[in-house]
C-alpha positions in Angstrom: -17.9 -50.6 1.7 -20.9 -53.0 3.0 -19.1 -53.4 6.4 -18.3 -49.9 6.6 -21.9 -49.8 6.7 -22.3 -52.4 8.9 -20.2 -51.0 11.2 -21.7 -47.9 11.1 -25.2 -49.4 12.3 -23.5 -51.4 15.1 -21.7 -48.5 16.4 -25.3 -46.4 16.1 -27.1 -49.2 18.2 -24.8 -48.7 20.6 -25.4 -45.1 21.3 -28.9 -45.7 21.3 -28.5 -48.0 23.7 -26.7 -46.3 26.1 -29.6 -43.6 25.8 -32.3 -46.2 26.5 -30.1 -47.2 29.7 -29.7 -43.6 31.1 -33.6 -43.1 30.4 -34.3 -46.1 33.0 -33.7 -44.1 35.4 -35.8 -41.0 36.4 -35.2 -38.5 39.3 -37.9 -36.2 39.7 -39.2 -34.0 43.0 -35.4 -33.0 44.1 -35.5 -29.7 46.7 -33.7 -28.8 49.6 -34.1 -25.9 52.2 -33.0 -22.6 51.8 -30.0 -22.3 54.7 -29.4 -20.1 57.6 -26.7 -17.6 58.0 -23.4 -19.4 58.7 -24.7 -22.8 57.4 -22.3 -24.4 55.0 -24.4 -27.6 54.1 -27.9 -28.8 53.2 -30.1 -32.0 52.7 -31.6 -33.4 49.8 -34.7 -35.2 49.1 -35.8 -36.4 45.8 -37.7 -39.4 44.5 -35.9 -42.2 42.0 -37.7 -44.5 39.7 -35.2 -47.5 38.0 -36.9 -49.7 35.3 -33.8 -52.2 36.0 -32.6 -52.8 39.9 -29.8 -50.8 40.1 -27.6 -48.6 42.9 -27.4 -44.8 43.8 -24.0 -45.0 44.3 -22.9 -41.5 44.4 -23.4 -38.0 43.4 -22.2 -34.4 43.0 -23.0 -30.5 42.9 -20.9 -27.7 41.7 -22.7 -25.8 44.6 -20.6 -27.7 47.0 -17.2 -29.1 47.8 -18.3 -32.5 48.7 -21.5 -34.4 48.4 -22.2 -37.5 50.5 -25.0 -40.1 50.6 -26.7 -40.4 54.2 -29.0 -42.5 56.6 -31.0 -41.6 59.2 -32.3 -43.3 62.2 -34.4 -42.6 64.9 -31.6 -44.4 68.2 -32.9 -43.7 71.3 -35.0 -40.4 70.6 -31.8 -39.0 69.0 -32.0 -38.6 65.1 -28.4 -40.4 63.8 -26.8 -39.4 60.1 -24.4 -41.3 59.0 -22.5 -42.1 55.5 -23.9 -44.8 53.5 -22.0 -46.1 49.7 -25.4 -47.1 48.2 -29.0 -46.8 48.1 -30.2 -49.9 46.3 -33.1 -49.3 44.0 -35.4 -52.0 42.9 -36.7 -52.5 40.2 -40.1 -50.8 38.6 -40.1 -48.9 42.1 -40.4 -45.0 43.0 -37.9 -44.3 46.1 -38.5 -41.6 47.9 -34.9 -40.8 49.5 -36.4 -39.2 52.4 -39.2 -42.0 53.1 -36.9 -44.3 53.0 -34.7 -43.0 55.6 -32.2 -41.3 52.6 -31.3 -38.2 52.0 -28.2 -36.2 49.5 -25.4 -34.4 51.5 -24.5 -30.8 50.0 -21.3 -30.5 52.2 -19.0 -27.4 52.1 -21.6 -25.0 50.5 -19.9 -22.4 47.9 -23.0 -20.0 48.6 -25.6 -20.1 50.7 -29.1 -21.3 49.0 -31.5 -19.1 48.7 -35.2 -19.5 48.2 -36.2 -19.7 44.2 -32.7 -21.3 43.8 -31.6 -24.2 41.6 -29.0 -26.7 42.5 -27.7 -28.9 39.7 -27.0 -32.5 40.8 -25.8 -35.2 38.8 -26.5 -38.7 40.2 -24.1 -41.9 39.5 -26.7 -45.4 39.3 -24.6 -48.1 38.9 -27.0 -50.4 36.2 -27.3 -54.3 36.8 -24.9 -54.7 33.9 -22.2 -53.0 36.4 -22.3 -49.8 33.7 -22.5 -46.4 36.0 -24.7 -44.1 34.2 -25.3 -40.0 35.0 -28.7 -38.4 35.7 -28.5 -34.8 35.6 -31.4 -33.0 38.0 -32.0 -30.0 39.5 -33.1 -29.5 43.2 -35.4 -26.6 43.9 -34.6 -24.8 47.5 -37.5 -23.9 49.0 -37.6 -21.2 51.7 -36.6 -22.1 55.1 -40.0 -21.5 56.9 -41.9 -23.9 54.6 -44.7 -26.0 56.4 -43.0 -29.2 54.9 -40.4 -29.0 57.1 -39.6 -32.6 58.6 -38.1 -32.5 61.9 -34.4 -33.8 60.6 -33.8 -30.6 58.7 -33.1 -28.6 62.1 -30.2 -30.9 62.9 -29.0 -30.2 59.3 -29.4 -26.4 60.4 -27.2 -26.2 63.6 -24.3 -29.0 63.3 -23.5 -31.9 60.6 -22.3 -35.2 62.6 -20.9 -38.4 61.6 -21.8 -41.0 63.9 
């Protein structure tokens, strides 16, 4: 009976455990635009905070068919997207997705967003310990004639190219 018990607290400091993991990581300020008639994807920008280095390594929406990491770069005046596996995150540090060149892929939109919206996204970080945890957040879509608009989001609007 005593390691019954015994094995009941090891099994319970486990699951706490993998609750303390998952809370190391924080995603906060997600949004993306609301999108024009016959648009069938959207950007992301968020903000990530690891207390452990660690790796966005993927994510997902049921609003979409496929989701995709991206970079952009400014290559001779012309803004470039292109697919990236992972956006490390250090450790203690807040990432901004978008400041850092980042953003989320929403590819194959099921609807189109609308203004007041709420996408739910849930994030794959792969932990130093190589354990891939899930971070559920929501993306508020913000209407399309915002002031925040940064300039990449019009390419987002008329075509979506690999490069």
């Amino acid at each position: 009976m005593n390691s019954l018990y015994r094995m009941g607290g090891l099994l319970a400091a486990l699951l706490l455990s993998v609750n303390v993991y998952a809370g190391d990581v924080s995603a906060e300020g997600a949004w993306s635009r609301a999108t024009a008639p016959g648009q069938d994807s959207a950007m992301v920008d968020m903000s990530i905070t690891s207390k452990q280095a660690a790796t966005l390594v993927g994510f997902s929406s049921p609003a979409c068919k496929s989701a995709e990491l991206h970079s952009m770069t400014h290559e001779g005046g012309v803004m470039k997207m292109r697919e990236v596996k992972k956006v490390a995150l250090p450790a203690g540090q807040r990432i901004n997705l978008g400041e850092s060149g980042y953003h989320l892929m929403l590819i194959g939109l099921k609807a189109p967003l609308k203004a007041g919206d709420a996408v739910p996204l849930t994030l794959s970080v792969r932990l130093a310990n190589k354990r891939i945890v899930k971070i559920e957040a929501t993306a508020e879509v913000k209407p399309l004639t915002e002031a925040r608009a940064a300039p990449q989001d019009a390419g987002h609007m008329m075509h979506h190219n690999h490069h």
